[in-house]
Every structure is written in structure tokens, then in C-alpha cells.
C-alpha positions as CSV (number, residue, x, y, z in Angstrom):
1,X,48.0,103.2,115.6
2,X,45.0,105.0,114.4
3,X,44.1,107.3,111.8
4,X,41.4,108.7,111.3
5,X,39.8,112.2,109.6
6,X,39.2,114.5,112.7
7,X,35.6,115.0,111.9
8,X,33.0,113.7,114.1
9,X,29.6,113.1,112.3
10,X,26.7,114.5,114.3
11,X,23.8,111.5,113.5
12,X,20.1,112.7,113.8
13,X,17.2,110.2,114.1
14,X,14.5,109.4,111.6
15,X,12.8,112.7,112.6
16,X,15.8,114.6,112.3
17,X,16.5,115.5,115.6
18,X,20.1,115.5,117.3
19,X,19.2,115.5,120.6
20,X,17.1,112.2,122.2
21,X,15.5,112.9,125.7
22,X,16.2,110.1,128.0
23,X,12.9,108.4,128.6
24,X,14.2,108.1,132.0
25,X,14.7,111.9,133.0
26,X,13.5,114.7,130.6
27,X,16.2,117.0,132.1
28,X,18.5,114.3,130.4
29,X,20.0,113.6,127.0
30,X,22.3,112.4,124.2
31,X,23.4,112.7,121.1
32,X,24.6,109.8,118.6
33,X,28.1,110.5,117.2
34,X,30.3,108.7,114.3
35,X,33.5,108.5,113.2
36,X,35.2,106.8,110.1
37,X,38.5,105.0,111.4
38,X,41.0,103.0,109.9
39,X,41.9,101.0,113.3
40,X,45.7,98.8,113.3
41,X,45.5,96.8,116.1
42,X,47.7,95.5,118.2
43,X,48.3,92.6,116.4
44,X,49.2,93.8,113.6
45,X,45.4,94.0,111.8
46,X,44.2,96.9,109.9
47,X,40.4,97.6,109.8
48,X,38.9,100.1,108.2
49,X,35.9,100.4,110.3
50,X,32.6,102.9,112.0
51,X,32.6,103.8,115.4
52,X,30.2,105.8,117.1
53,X,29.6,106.6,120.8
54,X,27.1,108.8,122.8
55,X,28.1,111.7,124.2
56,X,25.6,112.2,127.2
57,X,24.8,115.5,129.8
58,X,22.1,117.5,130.9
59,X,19.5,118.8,128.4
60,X,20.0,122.1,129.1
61,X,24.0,121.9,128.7
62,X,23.7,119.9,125.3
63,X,21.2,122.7,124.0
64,X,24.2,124.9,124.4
65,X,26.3,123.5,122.2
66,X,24.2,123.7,119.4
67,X,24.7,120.7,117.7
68,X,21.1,121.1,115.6
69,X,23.1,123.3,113.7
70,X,25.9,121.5,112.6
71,X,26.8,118.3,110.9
72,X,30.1,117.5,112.4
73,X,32.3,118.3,115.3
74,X,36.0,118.3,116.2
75,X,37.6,115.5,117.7
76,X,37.7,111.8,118.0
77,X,36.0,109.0,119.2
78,X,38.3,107.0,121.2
79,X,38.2,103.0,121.7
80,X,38.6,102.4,125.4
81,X,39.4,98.6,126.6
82,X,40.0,97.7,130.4
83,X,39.6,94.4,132.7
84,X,37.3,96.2,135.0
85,X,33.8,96.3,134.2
86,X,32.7,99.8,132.9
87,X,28.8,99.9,134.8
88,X,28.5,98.2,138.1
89,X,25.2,97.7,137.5
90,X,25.3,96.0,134.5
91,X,28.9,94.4,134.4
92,X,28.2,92.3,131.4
93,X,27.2,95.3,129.3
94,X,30.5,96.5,127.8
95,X,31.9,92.7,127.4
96,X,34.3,92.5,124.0
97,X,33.1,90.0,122.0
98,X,34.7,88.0,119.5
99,X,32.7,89.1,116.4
100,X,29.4,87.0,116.2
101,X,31.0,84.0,118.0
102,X,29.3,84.9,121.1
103,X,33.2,84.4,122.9
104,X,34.0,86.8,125.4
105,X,37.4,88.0,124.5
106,X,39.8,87.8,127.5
107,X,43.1,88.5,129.1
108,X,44.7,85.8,131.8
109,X,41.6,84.3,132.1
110,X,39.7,87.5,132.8
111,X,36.8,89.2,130.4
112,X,37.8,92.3,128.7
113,X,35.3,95.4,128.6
114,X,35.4,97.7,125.5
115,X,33.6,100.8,125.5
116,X,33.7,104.4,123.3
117,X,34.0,107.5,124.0
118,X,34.2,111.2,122.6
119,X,36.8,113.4,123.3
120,X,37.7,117.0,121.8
121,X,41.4,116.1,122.2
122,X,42.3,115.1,118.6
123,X,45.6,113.7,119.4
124,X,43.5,110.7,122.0
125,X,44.6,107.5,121.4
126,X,42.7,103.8,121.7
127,X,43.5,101.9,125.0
128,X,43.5,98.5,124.4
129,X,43.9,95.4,125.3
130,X,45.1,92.0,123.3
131,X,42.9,88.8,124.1
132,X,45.1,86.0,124.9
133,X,41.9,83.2,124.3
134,X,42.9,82.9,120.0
135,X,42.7,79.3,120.3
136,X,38.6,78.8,122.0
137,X,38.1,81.4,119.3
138,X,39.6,79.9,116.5
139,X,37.5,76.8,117.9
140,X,34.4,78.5,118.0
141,X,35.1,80.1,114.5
142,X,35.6,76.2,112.5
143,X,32.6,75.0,114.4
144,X,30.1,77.4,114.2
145,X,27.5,75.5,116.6
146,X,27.9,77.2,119.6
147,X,25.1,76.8,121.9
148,X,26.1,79.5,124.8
149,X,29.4,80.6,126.1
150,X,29.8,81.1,130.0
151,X,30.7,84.8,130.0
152,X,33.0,83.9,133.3
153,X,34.9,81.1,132.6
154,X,34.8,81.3,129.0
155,X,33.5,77.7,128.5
156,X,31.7,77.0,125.1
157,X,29.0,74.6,124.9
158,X,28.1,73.7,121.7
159,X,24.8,72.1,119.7
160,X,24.4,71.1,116.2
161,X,23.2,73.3,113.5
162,X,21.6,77.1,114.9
163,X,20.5,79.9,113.4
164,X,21.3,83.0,115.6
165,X,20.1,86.5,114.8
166,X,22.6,89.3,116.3
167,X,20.1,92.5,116.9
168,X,21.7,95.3,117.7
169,X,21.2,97.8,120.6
170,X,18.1,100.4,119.7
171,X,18.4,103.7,120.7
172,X,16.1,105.7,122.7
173,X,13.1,107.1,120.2
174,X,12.7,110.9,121.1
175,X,9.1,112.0,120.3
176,X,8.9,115.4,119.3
177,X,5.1,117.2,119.5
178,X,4.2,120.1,117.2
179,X,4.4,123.3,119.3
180,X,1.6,125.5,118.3
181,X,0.4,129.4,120.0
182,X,-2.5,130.9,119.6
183,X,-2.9,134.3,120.5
């Protein structure tokens, strides 16, 4: 169960901007969005939470919907979970993680990938998927020394005492120049 208030927040960057080129491919680009949510999940929890997502296409087709000139859009941002990985590439990206434990959370034995996504449909729900490992992260929880977890197997190997610092994904910085004509 979800609720949540419809609304979309487009987020700008620190220069205001909506869209951020990809530093990739020019032609490319996304925009940050956010939602408040008030997620109940399948357990039985209810968290009041932000989610956000990137919503993603081709420069040109993102410039149509003029976003720059509005602050939200209609919709919601869904929470997608699933036992296959989400990039092939990079199959560890989009692993569920037990809060700051550094446990992956998993089903029979097998990781669990989490990922969001926008959707116009206001009526979308969450997919998602219960872990079944409470107890390693219940463990890791009371001992807080965890050293590193083996993101296939799920075994925790743990140390005394360490300070870990969490940093957080950065997005893409989009440098905008001055456009200037002379005549």
C-alpha cells in the first residue's frame, strides 16, 4: 500500500537548470525527479519517506516537454524490486541494501535489485519483494563491525570497531555557458 500526493517535484541543480546533459552524449539527458511517499511495506512497516528517480531520453524530446517551466508533474514514482539484475553491465548497481549495514537483502538465497521509476499512470503501484535474510541482518545490526559482506553469498565478515562514511551517488554536473550575439 502506498500513498502518496500525485505531484511529482521537478528538482533543478545548483544552477537552476532541469535538464543535465549526459557527459557521455550531448544529444542525451535527464532530469532529477521527487516524490513524498508514505510507503507500508509488506511487512507491515510504514515509512514516510523521499523517493526520486531519473527520468532519461533524448535532449531534443525532453526539451519538448518543457519541464524548465514547471515545478511539478503528474504521476508517481514507482519502487520497482526484482531478482534479476536491472543493468547487465553493472549487475551490482541496483542491489537493495539493508540500510547502512552493507547486507544485501535477499530472497531464497538470491540478491534482490531495487530500482525507481517514473510513470504518468497515477494509479502504479510498488513491486516488491520481502527479504527472507532478517536474521544475518538483525546480526549485522547488534554488531555493528562489519568488515565487508560477499554480495553473492551474503557472508559477513566482520572487524572490530570502523568508521564507515556512506557517500551517496553524485549526479552528472551540467555546465551551462553564457550565450551571447553580436550583431
Amino acid at each position: 500500500m502506498t500513498e502518496n500526493n500525485n505531484k511529482v517535484a521537478i528538482v533543478r541543480d545548483e544552477q537552476g537548470n532541469t535538464l543535465r546533459i549526459s557527459k557521455n552524449n550531448p544529444e542525451f539527458a535527464f532530469v532529477r525527479l521527487q516524490q513524498d511517499r508514505v510507503l507500508v511495506s509488506s511487512s507491515g512497516w510504514v515509512n514516510k519517506k523521499t523517493v526520486s528517480t531519473l527520468l532519461h531520453g533524448r535532449l531534443d524530446d525532453l526539451q519538448t516537454l518543457n519541464l524548465d517551466q514547471k515545478e511539478f508533474v503528474n504521476g508517481t514514482i514507482v519502487v520497482k524490486e526484482q531478482l534479476d539484475p536491472f543493468s547487465s553491465d553493472n549487475p551490482d548497481r541496483d542491489l537493495k541494501m539493508a540500510g547502512d549495514t552493507g547486507i544485501v537483502c535477499s530472497f531464497n538465497e538470491s540478491p534482490i535489485y531495487r530500482k525507481t521509476f517514473y510513470t504518468q499512470n497515477q494509479n502504479a503501484e510498488d513491486i516488491l519483494i520481502a527479504h527472507d535474510n532478517v536474521d544475518e541482518i538483525r546480526i549485522a545490526l547488534a554488531t555493528d563491525n562489519i568488515e565487508s559482506v560477499d554480495t553473492k553469498t551474503g557472508e559477513v565478515k566482520s572487524k572490530a570497531k570502523k568508521e564507515e562514511k556512506i557517500e551517496e551517488p553524485q549526479e552528472e554536473v551540467v555546465e551551462m555557458e553564457d550565450e551571447t550575439f553580436e550583431l
